[in-house]
N, C-alpha and C positions, 0 to 999 in steps of 0.2 A: 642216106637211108632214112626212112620215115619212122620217127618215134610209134612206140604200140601205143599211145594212148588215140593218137592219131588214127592210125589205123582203126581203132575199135572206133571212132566218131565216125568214122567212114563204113562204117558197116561191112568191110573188108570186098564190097565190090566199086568201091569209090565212089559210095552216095554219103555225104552229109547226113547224117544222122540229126544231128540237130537242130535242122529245116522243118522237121517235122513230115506231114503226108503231105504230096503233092508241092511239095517246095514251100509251104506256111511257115512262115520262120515263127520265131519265138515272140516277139514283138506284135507281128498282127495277131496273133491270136491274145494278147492281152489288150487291144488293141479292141479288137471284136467283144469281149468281153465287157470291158470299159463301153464300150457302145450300147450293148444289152444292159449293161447297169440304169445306165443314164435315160435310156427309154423308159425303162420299168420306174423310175425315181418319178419321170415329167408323170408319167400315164398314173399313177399314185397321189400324183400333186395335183392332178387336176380331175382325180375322182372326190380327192376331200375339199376341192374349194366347189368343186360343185353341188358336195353334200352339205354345203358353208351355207349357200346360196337359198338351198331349199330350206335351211332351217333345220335340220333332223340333230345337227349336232346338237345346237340349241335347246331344243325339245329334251334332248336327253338326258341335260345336263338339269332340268327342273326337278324340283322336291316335289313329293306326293299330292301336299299342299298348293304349290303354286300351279300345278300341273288342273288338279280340283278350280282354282282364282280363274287360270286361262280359259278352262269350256264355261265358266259363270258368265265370265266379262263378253264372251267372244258370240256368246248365247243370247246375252241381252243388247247387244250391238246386234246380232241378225236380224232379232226381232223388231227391235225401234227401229233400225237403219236403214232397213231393205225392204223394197215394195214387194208387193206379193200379187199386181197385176200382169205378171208373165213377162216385163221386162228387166228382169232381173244383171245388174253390173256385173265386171268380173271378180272387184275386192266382196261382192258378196258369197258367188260360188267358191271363191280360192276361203273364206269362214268360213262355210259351208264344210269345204271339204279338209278344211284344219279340225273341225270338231268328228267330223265320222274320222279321221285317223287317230284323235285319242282313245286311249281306253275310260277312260275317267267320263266321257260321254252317255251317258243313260238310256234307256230307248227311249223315253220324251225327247232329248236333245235329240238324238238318231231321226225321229220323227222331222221335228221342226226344221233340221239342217237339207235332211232329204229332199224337202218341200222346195229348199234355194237352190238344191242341184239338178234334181228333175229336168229336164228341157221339155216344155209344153211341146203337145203334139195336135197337126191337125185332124 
């Protein structure tokens, strides 16, 4: 004779109750889950190393002050550094487009920065 607890796992038409739907046992589904962790962990880790990359973390972590230091210095390095006969390098546009993404940029800087990101047209 089959004990009731038995029975009751069996759903009393002699299906395994604790397979779950479709025969999924207990395992793959912690299983599956563990999987979806693990995706979501990499897909996370490789959205912060590539915010790493750009710099943004960086940026954020500056005081008001050094924040003011970086469009000064980054400003006066465009100006000296970079030609202004339409062959413009890319360490000048990538200044360029570091100064129009702070706030601490003025529209004289907005101006001057503009000038290195433009692409001349014929």
């Amino acid at each position: 004779m089959e004990h009731p607890v038995m029975a009751l796992l069996r759903g009393g038409r002699g299906e395994d109750v604790a397979r779950g739907p479709e025969g999924v046992t207990p395992k793959a589904s912690v299983v599956g889950v563990v999987v979806v962790v693990l995706v979501f962990a990499a897909l996370l880790f490789v959205q912060a190393a590539s915010r790493q990359l750009r710099g943004e973390d960086a940026l954020g972590q500056l005081s008001a002050e050094e924040r003011r230091e970086l469009v000064t210095t980054t400003q006066r390095a465009l100006v000296l550094g970079c030609p202004r006969d339409g062959i413009v390098s890319v360490r000048c546009v990538e200044q360029a487009e570091l100064l129009l993404s702070l706030e601490e940029c003025d529209s004289v800087c907005r101006d001057i920065a503009r000038a290195f990101v433009a692409r001349p047209t014929r």
